[in-house]
C-alpha positions as CSV (number, residue, x, y, z in Angstrom):
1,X,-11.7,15.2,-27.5
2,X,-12.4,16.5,-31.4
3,X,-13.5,13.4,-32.5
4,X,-12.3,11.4,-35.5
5,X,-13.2,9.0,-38.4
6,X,-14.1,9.7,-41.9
7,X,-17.0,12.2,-41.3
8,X,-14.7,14.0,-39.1
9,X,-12.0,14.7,-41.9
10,X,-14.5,15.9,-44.5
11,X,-16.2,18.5,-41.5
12,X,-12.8,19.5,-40.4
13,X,-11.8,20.8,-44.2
14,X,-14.9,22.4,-44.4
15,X,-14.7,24.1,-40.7
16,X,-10.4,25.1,-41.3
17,X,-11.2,26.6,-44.7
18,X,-14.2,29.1,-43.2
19,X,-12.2,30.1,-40.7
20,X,-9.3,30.8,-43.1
21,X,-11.6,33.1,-45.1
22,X,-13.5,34.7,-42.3
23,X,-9.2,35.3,-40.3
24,X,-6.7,35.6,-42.3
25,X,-3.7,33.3,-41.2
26,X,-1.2,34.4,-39.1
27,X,1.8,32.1,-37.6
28,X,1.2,31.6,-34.0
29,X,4.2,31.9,-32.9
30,X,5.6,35.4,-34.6
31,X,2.2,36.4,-35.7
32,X,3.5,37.2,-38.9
33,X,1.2,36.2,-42.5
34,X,1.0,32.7,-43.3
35,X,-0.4,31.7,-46.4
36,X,-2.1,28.4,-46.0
37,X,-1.8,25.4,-48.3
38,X,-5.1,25.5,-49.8
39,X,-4.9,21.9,-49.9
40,X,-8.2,20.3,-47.7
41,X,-8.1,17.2,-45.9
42,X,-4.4,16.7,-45.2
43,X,-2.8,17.6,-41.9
44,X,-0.8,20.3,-43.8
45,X,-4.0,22.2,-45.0
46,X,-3.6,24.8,-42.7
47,X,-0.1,25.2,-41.2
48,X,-0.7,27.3,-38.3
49,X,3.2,28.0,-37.8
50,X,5.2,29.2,-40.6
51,X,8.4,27.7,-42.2
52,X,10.7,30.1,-40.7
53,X,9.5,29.5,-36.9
54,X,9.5,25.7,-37.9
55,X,13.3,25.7,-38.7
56,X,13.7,27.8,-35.7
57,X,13.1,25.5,-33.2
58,X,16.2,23.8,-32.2
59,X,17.2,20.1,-32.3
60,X,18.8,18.6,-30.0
61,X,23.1,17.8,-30.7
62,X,24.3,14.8,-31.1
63,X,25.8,12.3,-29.5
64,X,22.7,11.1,-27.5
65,X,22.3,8.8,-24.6
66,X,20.7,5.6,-26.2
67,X,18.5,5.0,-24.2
68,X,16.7,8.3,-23.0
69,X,18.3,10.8,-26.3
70,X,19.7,13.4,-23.4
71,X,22.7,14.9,-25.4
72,X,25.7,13.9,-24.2
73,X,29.0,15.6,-23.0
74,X,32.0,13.7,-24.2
75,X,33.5,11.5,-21.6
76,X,30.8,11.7,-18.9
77,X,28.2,8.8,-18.9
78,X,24.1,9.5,-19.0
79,X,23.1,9.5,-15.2
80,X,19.2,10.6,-16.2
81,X,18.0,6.8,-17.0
82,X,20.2,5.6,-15.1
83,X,16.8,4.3,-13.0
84,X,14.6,3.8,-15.6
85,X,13.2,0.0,-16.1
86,X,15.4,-1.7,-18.4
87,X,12.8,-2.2,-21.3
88,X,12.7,1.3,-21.9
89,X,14.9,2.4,-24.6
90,X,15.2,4.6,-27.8
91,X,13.1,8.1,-26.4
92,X,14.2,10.7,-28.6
93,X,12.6,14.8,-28.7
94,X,12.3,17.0,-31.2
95,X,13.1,20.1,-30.1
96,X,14.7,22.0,-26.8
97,X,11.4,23.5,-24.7
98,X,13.2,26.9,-25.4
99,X,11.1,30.3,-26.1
100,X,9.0,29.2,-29.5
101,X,8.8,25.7,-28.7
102,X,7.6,26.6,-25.2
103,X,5.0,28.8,-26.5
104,X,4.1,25.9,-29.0
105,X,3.3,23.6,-26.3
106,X,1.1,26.5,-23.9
107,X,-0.8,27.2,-27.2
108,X,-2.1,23.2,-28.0
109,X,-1.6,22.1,-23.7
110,X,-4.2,25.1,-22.0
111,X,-5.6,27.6,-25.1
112,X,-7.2,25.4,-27.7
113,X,-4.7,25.0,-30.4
114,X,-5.2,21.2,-30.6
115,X,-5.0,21.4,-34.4
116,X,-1.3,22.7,-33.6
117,X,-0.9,18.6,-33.4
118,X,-0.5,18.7,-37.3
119,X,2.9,21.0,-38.0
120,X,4.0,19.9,-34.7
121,X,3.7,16.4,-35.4
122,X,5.0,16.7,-39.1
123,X,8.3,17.8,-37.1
124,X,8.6,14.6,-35.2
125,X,7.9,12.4,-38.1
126,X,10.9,14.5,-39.7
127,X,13.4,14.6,-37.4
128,X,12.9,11.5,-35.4
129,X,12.3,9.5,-38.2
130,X,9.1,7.2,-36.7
131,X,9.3,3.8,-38.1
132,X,6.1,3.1,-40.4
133,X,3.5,1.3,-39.2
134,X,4.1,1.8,-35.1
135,X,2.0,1.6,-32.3
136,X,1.6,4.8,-30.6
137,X,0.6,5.0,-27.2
138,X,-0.2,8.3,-25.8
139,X,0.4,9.3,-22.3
140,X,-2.9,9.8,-20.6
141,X,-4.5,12.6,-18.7
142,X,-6.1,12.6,-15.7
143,X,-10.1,12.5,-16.4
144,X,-10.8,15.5,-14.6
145,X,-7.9,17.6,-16.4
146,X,-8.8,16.4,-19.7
147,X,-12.4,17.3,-19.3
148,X,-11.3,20.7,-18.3
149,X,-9.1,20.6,-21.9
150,X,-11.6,19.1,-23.8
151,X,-8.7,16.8,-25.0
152,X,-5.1,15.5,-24.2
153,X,-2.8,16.8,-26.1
154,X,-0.9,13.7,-26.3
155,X,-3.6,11.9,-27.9
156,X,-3.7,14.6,-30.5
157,X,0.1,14.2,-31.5
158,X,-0.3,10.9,-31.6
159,X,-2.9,10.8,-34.2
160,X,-1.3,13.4,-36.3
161,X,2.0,10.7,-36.2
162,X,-0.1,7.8,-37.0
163,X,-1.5,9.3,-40.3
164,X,2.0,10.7,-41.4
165,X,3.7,7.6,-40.3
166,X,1.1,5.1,-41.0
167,X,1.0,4.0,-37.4
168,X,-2.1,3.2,-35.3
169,X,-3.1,4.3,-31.9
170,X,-4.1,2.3,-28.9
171,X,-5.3,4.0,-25.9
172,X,-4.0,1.3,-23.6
173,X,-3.2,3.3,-20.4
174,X,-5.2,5.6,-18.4
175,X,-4.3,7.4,-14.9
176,X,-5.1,5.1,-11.5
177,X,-5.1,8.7,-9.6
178,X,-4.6,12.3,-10.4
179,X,-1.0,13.0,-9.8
180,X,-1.7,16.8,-10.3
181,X,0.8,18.9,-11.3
182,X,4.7,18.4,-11.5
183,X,6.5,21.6,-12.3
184,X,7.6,22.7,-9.3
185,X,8.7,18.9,-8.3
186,X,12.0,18.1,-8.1
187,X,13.2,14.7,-10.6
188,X,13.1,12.3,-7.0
189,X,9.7,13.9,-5.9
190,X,8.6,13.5,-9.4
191,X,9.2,9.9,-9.4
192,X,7.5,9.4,-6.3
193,X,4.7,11.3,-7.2
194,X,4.2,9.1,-10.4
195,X,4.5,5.5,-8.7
196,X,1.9,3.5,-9.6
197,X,-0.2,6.3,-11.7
198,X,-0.5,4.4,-14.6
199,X,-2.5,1.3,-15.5
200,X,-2.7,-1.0,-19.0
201,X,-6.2,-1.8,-19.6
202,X,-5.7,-5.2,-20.8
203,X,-3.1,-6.6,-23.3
204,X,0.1,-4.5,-23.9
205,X,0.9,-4.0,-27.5
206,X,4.3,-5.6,-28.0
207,X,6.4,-2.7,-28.8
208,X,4.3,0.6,-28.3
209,X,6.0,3.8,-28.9
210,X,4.7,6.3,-25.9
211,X,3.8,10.0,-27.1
212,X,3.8,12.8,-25.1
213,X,4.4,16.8,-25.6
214,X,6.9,17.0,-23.2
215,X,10.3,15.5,-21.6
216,X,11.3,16.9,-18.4
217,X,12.8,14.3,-16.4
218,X,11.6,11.3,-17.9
219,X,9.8,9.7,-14.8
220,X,6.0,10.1,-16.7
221,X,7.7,8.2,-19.6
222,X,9.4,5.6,-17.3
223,X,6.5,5.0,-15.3
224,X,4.2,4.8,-17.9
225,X,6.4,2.6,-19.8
226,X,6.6,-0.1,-16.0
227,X,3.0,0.2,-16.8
228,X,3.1,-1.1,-20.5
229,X,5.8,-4.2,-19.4
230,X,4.0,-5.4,-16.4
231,X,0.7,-5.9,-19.3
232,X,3.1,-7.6,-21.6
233,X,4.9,-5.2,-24.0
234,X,8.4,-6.6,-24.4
235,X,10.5,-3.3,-25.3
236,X,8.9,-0.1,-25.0
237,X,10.4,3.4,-26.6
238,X,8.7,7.2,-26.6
239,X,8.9,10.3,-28.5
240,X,8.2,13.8,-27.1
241,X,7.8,17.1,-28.8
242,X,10.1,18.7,-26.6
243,X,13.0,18.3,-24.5
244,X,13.2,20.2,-20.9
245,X,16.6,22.0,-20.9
246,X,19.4,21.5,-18.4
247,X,20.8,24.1,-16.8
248,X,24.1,23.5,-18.5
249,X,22.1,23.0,-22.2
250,X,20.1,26.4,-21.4
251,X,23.3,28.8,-20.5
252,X,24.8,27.2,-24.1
253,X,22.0,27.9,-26.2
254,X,21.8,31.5,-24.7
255,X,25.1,32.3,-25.1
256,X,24.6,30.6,-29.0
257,X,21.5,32.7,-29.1
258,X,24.1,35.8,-28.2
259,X,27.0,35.3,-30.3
260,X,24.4,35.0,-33.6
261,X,23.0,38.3,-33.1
């Protein structure tokens, strides 16, 4: 993991600004020019991902489900947290994992874009609205996979939030096995694949906000927030980058995607 502390900012600066003269910037996600900030030391310096692809990722609708933010059809009651432990509320996403956002999170997850943490972050803090001053507790990595990395991206949102948002981080949890990966899992093999992964090393804080890139069923945020209770938090919530879509939320925001062109 890029390490961090007050030499860390001032090598940073120094290391984004060569590489900005040496390649000129260009958004990663429409590889069009992007003129950089010019502004050292802030998380801003270098954006990385241009306005317009920043205001083209999409937000989720409102209304959404209180406790786990799916949207909400009128009428029919959230059924996704329906089994999540009761202390869990208040998870809210930025942005639907569709084509940019997707893109977004392979770039900082498995090609060394962790500095994509900084615009990425700066849209959570907007649209989510992070309280100041939270405690933000990133979802951990298995050792071998983060060695692998060289980081978890988790960790790298979360402190990219805590400097916007004022907010420390406490790496309270870490992974009692490798649970490998999940994508082709169904949500009840999922689950079961994630009982017991987690453990708090020592004290919960007493109302941690989880951080992770991702929502796709919730069970890594439920089970990491079972984790968090049983060490003492009293009421956990989380906030991911993106939001896995439904079937029903992808074939609307493809037929959207249609009608506007």
């Amino acid at each position: 993991m890029p390490p961090f502390g007050p030499r860390w900012s001032e090598i940073r600066a120094t290391l984004e600004l060569a590489e900005r003269w040496l390649l000129p910037g260009a958004c990663l996600i429409c590889g069009e020019g992007i003129a950089g900030l010019l502004a050292p030391n802030t998380l801003d310096s270098d954006p990385l991902v241009c306005g317009p692809c920043l205001h083209r990722f999409a937000a989720l609708p409102h209304p959404q489900c209180l406790q786990c933010g799916q949207p909400l059809s009128p009428g029919i009651s959230c059924r996704l947290c329906a089994e999540w432990p009761g202390g869990l509320r208040g998870v809210r996403s930025a942005v639907w994992l569709d084509a940019p956002a997707r893109r977004a999170v392979h770039l900082l997850k498995y090609q060394g874009w962790w500095r994509l943490s900084g615009p990425l972050s700066g849209l959570m803090a907007r649209r989510l609205q992070l309280p100041l001053h939270s405690t933000l507790v990133p979802i951990p990595l298995s050792a071998s996979r983060e060695r692998r990395r060289g980081y978890n991206q988790s960790a790298m949102l979360a402190e990219a939030l805590a400097v916007r948002s004022g907010g420390a981080v406490r790496e309270v949890l870490h992974r009692a096995r490798d649970t490998g990966t999940q994508t082709a899992l169904t949500p009840a093999l999922r689950r079961a694949n994630l009982s017991g992964a987690f453990r708090a090393t020592g004290q919960a804080p007493e109302f941690p906000v989880l951080v992770d890139d991702v929502f796709t069923t919730g069970a890594t945020l439920a089970e990491a927030a079972t984790a968090l209770l049983e060490a003492g938090a009293k009421a956990v919530s989380g906030v991911t980058f993106a939001r896995a879509l439904r079937p029903l939320e992808a074939a609307s925001a493809a037929g959207s995607t249609a009608h506007s062109r």
